[in-house]
C-alpha positions as CSV (number, residue, x, y, z in Angstrom):
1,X,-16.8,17.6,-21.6
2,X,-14.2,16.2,-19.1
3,X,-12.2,18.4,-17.1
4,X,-8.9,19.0,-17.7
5,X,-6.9,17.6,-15.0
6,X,-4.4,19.9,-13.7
7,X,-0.6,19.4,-11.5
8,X,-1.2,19.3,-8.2
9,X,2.6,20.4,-7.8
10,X,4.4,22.6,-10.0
11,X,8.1,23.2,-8.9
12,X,9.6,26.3,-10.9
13,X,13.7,26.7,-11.2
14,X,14.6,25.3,-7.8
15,X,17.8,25.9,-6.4
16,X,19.2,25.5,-2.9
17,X,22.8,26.6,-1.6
18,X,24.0,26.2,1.6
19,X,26.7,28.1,3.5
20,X,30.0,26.4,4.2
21,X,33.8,27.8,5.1
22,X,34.9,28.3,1.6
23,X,31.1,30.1,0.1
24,X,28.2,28.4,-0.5
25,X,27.6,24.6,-1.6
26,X,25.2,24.5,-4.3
27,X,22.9,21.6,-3.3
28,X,20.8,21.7,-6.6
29,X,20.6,24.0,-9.6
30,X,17.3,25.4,-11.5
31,X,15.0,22.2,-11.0
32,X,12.1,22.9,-12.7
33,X,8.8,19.7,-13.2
34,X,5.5,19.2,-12.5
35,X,3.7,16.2,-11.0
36,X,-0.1,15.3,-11.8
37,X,-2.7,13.9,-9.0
38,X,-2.2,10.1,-8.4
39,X,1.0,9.7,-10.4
40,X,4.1,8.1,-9.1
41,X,7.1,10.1,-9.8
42,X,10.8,8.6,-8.7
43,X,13.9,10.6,-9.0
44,X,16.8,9.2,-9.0
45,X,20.8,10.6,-9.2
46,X,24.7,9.7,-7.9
47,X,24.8,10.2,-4.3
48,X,25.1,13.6,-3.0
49,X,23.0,14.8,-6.2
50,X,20.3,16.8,-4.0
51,X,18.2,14.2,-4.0
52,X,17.2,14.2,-0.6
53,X,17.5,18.3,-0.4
54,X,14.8,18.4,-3.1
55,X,12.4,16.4,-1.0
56,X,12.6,19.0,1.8
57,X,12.3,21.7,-0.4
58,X,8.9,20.0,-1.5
59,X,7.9,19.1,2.1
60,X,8.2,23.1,2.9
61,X,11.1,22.1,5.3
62,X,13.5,24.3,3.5
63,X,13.4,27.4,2.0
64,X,14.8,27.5,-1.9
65,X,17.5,30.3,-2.7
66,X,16.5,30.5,-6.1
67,X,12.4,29.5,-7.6
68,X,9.1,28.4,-6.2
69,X,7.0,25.7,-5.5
70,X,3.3,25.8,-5.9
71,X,0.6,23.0,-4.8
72,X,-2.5,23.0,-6.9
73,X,-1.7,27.0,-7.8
74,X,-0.9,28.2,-4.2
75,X,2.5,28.7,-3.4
76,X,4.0,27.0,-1.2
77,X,6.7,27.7,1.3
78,X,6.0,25.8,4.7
79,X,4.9,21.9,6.0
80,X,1.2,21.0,5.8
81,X,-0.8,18.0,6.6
82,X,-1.7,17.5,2.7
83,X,1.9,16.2,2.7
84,X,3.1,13.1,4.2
85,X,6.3,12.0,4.7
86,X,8.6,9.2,5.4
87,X,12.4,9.7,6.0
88,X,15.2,7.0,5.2
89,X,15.1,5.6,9.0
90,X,11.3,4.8,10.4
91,X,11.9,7.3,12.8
92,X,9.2,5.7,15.3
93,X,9.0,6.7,18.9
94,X,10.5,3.0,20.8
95,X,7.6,3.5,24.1
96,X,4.8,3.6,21.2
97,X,3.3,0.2,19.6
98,X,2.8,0.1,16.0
99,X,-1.2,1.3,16.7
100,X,-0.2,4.2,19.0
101,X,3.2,5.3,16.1
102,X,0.5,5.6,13.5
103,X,-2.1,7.2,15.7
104,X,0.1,10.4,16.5
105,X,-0.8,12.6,13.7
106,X,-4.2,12.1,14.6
107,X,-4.0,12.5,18.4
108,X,-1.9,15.5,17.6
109,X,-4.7,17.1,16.1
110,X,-7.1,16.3,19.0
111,X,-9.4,14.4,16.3
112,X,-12.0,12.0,18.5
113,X,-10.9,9.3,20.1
114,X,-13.3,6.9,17.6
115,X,-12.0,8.3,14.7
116,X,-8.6,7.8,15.5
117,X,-9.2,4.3,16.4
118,X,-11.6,3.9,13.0
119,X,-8.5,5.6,10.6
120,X,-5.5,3.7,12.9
121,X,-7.1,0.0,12.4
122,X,-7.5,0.8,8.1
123,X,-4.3,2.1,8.2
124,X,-2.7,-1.6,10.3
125,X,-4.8,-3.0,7.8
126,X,-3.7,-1.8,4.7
127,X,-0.2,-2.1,5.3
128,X,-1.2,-5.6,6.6
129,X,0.2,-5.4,10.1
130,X,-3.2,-6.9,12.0
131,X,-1.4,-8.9,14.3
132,X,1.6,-6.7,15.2
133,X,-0.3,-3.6,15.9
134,X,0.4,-3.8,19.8
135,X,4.0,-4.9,19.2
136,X,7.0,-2.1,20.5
137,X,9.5,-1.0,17.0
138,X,12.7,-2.9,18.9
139,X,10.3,-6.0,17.9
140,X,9.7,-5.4,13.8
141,X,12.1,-6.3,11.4
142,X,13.3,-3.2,9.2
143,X,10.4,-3.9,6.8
144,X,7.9,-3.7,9.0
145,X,9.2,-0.4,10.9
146,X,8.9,1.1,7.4
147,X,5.3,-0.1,7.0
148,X,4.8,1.8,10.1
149,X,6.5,5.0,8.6
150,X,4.5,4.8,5.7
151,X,1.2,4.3,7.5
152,X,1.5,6.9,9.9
153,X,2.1,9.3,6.9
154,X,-0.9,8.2,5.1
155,X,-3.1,8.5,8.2
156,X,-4.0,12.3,7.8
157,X,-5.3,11.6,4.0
158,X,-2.6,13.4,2.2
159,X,-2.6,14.5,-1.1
160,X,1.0,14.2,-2.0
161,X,3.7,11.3,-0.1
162,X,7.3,12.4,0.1
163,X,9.5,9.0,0.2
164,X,13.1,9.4,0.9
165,X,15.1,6.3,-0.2
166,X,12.8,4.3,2.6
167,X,13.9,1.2,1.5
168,X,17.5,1.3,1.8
169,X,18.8,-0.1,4.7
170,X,17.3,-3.0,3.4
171,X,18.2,-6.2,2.4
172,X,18.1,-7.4,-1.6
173,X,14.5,-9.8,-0.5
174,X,12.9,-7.4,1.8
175,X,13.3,-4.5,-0.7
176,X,12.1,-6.2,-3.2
177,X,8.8,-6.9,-0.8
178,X,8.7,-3.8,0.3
179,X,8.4,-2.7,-3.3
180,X,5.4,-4.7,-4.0
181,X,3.8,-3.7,-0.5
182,X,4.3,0.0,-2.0
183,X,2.6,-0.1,-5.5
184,X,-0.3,-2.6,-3.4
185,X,-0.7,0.2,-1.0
186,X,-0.6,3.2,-3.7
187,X,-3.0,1.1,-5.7
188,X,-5.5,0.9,-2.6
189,X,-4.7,4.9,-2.4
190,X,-4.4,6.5,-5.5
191,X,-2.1,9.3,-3.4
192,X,0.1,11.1,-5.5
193,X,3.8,9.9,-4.6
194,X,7.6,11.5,-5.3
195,X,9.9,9.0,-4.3
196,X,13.7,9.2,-4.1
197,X,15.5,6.1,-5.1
198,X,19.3,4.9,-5.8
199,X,18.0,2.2,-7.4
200,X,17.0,2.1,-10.9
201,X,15.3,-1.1,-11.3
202,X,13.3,0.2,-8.0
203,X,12.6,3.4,-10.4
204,X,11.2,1.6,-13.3
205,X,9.4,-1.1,-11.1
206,X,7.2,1.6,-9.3
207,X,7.3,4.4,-11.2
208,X,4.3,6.3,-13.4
209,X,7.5,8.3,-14.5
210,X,11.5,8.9,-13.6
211,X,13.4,12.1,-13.5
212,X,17.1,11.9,-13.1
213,X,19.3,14.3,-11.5
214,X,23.1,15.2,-12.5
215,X,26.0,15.2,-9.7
216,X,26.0,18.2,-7.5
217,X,24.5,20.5,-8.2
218,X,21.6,18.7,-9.3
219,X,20.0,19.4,-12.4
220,X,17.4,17.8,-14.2
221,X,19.1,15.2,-16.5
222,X,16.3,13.3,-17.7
223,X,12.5,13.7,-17.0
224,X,10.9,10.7,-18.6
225,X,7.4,8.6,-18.9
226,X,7.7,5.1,-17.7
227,X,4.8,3.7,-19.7
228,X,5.1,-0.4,-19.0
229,X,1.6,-1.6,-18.6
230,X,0.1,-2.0,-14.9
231,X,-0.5,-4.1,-12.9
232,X,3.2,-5.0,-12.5
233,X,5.0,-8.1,-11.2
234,X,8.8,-9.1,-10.5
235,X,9.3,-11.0,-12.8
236,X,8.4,-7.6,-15.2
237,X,12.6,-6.7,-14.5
238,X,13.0,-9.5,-17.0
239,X,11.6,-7.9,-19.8
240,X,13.2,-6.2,-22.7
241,X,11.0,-3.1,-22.4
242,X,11.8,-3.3,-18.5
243,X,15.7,-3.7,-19.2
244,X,15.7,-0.6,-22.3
245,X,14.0,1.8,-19.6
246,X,16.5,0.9,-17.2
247,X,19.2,1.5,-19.1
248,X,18.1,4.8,-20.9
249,X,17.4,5.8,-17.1
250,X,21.6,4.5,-16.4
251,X,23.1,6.1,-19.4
252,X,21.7,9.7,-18.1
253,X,23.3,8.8,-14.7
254,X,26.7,7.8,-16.4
């Protein structure tokens, strides 16, 4: 018999308030989903929605005020290397080439120098940065500083990949690139990825399934499979079934 396959992340009536001058601001409001291994979840919501706040409650950098968050049955309360994470900005250090940005985590550790070097070259690979790897970040375009991001979070082999909005300062072309760079590189991975997106054709381009969040405090509006057939192209935005998705997803923003 097969084995059942089980969420690696189970997040239980999450809610987060934070203090201000006039009582609390209620960030999000009894959040409740759960997220199997190797599927692509994006969440998407009006700005302000908790979006982001939801990610750091995942990535143990916040505490909830209400509910719990367990990963594969263990609760979970603080940051770990089984999560990645890559923040709107690239966030790289500017006296670091590409090699040395994504060879941190691993130097942090005080892994061998030849594995470092063995993990850091599949990583430039992957993300298809071969001839840029010595390059300084003031020398990549936006696009590539996020390839960076994303590789260094994938260099400790996690088993879940936080991605806050980390396309957006983009242009229209290069998001649309970076998209496609995204499913290639989950494809080659097969990590489980929760990623936060204003975009709703982004959302039903990449997604295994969407969840939707209300205006603050954010609740869960929709929680939905996104079953259009994979592998997936552009020119997939022009389908009916692409167009019906997106706007299901668009009238539970509304």
């Amino acid at each position: 018999m097969m084995k059942e396959m089980k969420p690696v992340l189970i997040a239980q009536r999450l809610s987060k308030s934070f203090p201000n001058g006039s009582g609390d601001l209620v960030a999000i409001e009894n959040v409740s989903f759960s997220l199997m291994p190797q599927e692509f979840l994006c969440v998407v919501g009006p700005s302000g929605c908790g979006k982001t706040t939801l990610l750091k409650l995942l990535a143990g950098l916040l505490e909830p005020t209400r509910g719990e968050i367990f990963i594969e049955g263990q609760l979970h309360s603080r940051p770990r290397r089984r999560i990645g994470f890559v923040f709107q900005e690239a966030n790289l250090m500017p006296w670091r080439t590409v090699h040395d940005n994504i060879a941190l985590p691993l130097e942090l550790q005080g892994i061998s120098i030849e594995e470092i070097e063995q993990r850091t070259q599949t990583l430039i690979q992957l993300v298809g940065l071969e001839t840029f790897e010595d390059n300084l970040p003031r020398d990549l375009s936006g696009g590539m500083a996020q390839r960076v991001a994303i590789a260094r979070a994938l260099i400790h082999n996690p088993d879940i990949l936080l991605l806050d909005e980390p396309f957006g300062a983009l242009d229209a072309l290069t998001r649309e690139r970076m998209g496609s760079e995204l499913m290639r590189i989950w494809s080659a991975r097969k990590v489980t990825v929760i990623m936060v997106t204003h975009s709703i054709s982004e959302a039903v381009l990449l997604s295994d399934r969407i969840i939707v969040l209300s205006s603050r405090p954010g609740t869960v509006r929709l929680d939905t499979p996104n079953n259009l057939p994979r592998p997936r192209q552009l020119e997939m935005t022009h389908t009916q079934a692409f167009g019906d998705l997106a706007h299901q997803v668009r009238q539970a923003i509304a």
